[in-house]
N, C-alpha and C positions, 0 to 999 in steps of 0.2 A: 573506440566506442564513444555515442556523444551523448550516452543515457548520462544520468546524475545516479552515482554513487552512493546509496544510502547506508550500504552495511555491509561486514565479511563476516561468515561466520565460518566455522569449524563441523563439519558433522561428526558429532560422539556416537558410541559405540549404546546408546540407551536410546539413538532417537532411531537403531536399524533393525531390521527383522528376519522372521525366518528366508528371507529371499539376497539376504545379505548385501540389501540397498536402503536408504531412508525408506522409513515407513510413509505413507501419505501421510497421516495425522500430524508429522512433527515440520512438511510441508509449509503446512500454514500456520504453526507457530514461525518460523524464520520469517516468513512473508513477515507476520502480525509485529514482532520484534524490531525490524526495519520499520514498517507504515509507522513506528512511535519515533522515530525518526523526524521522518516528513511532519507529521503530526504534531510533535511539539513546536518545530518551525512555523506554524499558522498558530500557535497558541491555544492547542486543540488536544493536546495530549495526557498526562498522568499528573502531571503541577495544576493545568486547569481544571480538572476533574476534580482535584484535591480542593483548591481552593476559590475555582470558580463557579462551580459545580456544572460546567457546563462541560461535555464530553459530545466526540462520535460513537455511533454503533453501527455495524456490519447489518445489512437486511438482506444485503445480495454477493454471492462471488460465482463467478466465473473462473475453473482451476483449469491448466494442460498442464500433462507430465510428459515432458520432451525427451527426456535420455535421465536414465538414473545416474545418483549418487549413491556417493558407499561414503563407509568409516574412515573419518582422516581427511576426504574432499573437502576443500575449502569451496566456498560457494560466494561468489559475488552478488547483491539484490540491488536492482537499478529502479527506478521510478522511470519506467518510460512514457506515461502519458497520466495528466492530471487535468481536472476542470470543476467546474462546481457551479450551481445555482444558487437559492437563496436558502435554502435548507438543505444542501445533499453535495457530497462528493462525488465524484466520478473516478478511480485510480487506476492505472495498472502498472506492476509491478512483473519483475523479469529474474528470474535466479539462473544463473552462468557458474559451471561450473570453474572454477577459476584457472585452473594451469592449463586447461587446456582449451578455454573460453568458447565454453558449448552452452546453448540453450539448454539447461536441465528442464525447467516447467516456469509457467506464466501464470499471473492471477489479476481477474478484472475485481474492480471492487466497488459496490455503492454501498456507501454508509450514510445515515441520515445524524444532523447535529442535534443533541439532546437537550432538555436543560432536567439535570439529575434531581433537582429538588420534585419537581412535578414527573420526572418519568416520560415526559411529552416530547415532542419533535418543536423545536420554536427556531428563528430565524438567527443567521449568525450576525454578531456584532458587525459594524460599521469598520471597526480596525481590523477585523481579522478578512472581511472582505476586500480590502484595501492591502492587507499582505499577500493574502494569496491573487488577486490580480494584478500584483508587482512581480508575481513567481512566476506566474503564466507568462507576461510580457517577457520579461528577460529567461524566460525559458522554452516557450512554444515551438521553435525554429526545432529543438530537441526530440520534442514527443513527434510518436510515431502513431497514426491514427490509423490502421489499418486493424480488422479483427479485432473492432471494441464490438462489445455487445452489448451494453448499457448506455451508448449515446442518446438514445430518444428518451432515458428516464429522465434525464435532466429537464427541468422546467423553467423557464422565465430567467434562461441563460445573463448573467451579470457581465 
């Protein structure tokens, strides 16, 4: 597989339900756990929130649920496709279930970049645009651009 490895996690027995597979809800916490991943990587994550006060937030997802998981599956989540304009992410993310490396479920993501002290949408820095356009180059060959659904949100592509 030539996605980028963001995370493995474990499904526990608190995140499944009466149908004795993960519930959707805890879905997108795994997703959300990984994206802080990536996300600290651009200097975007819990440290800059903390002390830059500048953060992403989610406005839009896109979720498939492919094949369940149960209690005990270990779950691979890959970054398959990343982009960004001057204010807004673009991501999608992929959970595999791991021993037997099956699509479990997909998630498209647009989140726009904040600055926490105002609450508002403002532009990202100069460095961090300059990190994540060093990601894209040495990674684009990787992502997979088919069934995105958020390509046309992006504006005034960098």
């Amino acid at each position: 597989m030539s996605f980028l490895l963001l995370k493995t996690t474990k499904i526990i027995k608190e995140w499944t339900d009466y149908n004795n597979h993960m519930n959707l809800s805890y879905y997108i916490l795994v997703f959300d756990k990984a994206a802080e991943k990536m996300l600290s990587k651009f200097k975007m994550g819990e440290d800059a929130a903390i002390n830059t006060k500048r953060s992403t937030m989610v406005v839009e997802t896109h979720t498939t649920y492919n094949s369940e998981v149960k209690e005990g599956d270990d779950v691979n989540i890959y970054l398959s496709y990343f982009n960004h304009d001057k204010k807004r992410l673009h991501y999608k993310l992929e959970m595999y279930e791991k021993n037997r490396n099956i699509l479990s479920s997909t998630t498209e993501v647009l989140a726009l970049y904040i600055n926490l002290d105002l609450r508002k949408v403002t532009e990202f820095e100069k460095e961090k645009i300059l990190i994540m356009n060093n990601f894209i180059e040495e990674n684009n060959s990787k992502f997979k651009y088919n069934d995105l659904q958020f390509s046309s949100k992006l504006k005034n592509k960098l």
